[in-house]
C-alpha positions, 0 to 999 in steps of 0.5 A: 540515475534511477526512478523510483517506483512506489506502491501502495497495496491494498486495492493497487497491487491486490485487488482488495482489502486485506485487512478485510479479506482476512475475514474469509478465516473465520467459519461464518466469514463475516464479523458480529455486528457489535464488532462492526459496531465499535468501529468509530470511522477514524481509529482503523488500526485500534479497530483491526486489533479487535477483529484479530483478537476476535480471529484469535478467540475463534480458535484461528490459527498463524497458518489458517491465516495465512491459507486465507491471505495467500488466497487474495487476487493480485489486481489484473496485469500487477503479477506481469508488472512486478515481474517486469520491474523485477527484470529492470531493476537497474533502471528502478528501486522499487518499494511498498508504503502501505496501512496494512501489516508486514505479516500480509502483505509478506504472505502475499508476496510470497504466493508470486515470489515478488518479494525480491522486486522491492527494495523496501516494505514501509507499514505496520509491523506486526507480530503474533502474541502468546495468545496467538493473536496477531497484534500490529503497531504504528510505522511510525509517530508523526505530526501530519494532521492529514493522516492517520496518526499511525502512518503518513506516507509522504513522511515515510517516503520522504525518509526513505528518500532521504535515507537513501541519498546518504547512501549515495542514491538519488532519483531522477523522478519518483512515479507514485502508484496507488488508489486511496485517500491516505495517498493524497498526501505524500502525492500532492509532495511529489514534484513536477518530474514526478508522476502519480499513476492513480486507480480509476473509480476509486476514492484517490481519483475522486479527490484529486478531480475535486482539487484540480476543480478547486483550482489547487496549485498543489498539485504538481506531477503529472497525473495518470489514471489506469485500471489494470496492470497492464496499463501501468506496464505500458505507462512504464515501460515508455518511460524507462525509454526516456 
């Protein structure tokens, strides 16, 4: 059997956020403050429509967009890693869970040609209206009171999961990669075989620390931490052997 191999990518496979990178279009690269200003702490995506309904207006275009997008740095070490994955795809199935949007995240991809290692982008889909605005949907509707109401990655990758067991494919482990706060949940749904690779210094780790505190019993895989690619490589390519 295969493993499978899950990757958020904001702050995991590029080294930023690309729902803010995306703001290095505008002439003055930076938002108003009474845009910044509707922003509630909780509703991101509803708050994302206004900044590219705000892009639109400023007479930005698709392809500006996407010269700025093509332009974010993939996190150190994840351009050798994909490659590697790629190179060992029968061994894995690969795919992306992420709060970004398919027109970024596929803009990205294409600068490294790493489109062809994942076997499945789960995030919101996103379109550009005759105004030439970009407009994003939910991924999905759910009932998860941890997450936002427009995704939660532990449905969307116990779906894909279960997806692919009626196709006749199943995992012996599933090795989860990311660095956010929406990450904890479809982690801490991960089992005793599985492992959760999380980015130091970043919110993910900060959270699972306070449950392991806590005494929590939920957490049953295996943790890793790492900073770069690379470590993520070696971790890898170690277990591939076993």
């Amino acid at each position: 059997m295969k493993s499978l191999l899950v990757f958020d990518f904001d702050h995991t496979i590029v080294d930023g956020n690309s729902d803010t990178w995306v703001v290095k279009c505008i002439p003055e690269k930076k938002l108003p403050d009474w845009l910044h200003e509707t922003y509630d702490g909780k509703h991101w995506n509803e708050y994302m429509q206004k900044v590219f309904a705000y892009i639109g207006d400023q007479g930005i275009k698709e392809s500006d967009m996407k010269q700025v997008m093509q332009s974010m740095p993939y996190t150190p070490g994840m351009d050798d890693l994909l490659k590697f994955i790629c190179q060992n795809k029968d061994q894995v199935d690969c795919i992306i869970i992420s709060d970004s949007n398919t027109f970024f995240i596929n803009w990205i991809l294409e600068v490294t040609n790493s489109s062809l290692v994942f076997n499945s982008i789960l995030t919101n889909p996103a379109n550009f209206d005759e105004q030439n605005h970009l407009t994003i949907e939910k991924f999905h509707s759910h009932n998860c009171l941890q997450c936002p109401d427009n995704l939660c990655k532990k449905i969307a990758l116990d779906d894909f999961v279960a997806n692919q067991l009626k196709a006749g494919i199943q995992y012996k482990k599933t090795i989860y990669t990311g660095d956010g706060g929406n990450d904890l949940c479809p982690i801490k749904g991960l089992k005793e075989c599985d492992v959760a690779m999380v980015r130091k210094g970043y919110k993910l780790e900060k959270l699972i620390h306070e449950l392991v505190d806590r005494g929590s019993g939920s957490m049953q895989p295996s943790i890793v931490i790492w900073s770069s690619g690379e470590e993520i490589l070696s971790y890898l390519k170690t277990c591939l052997k076993t």
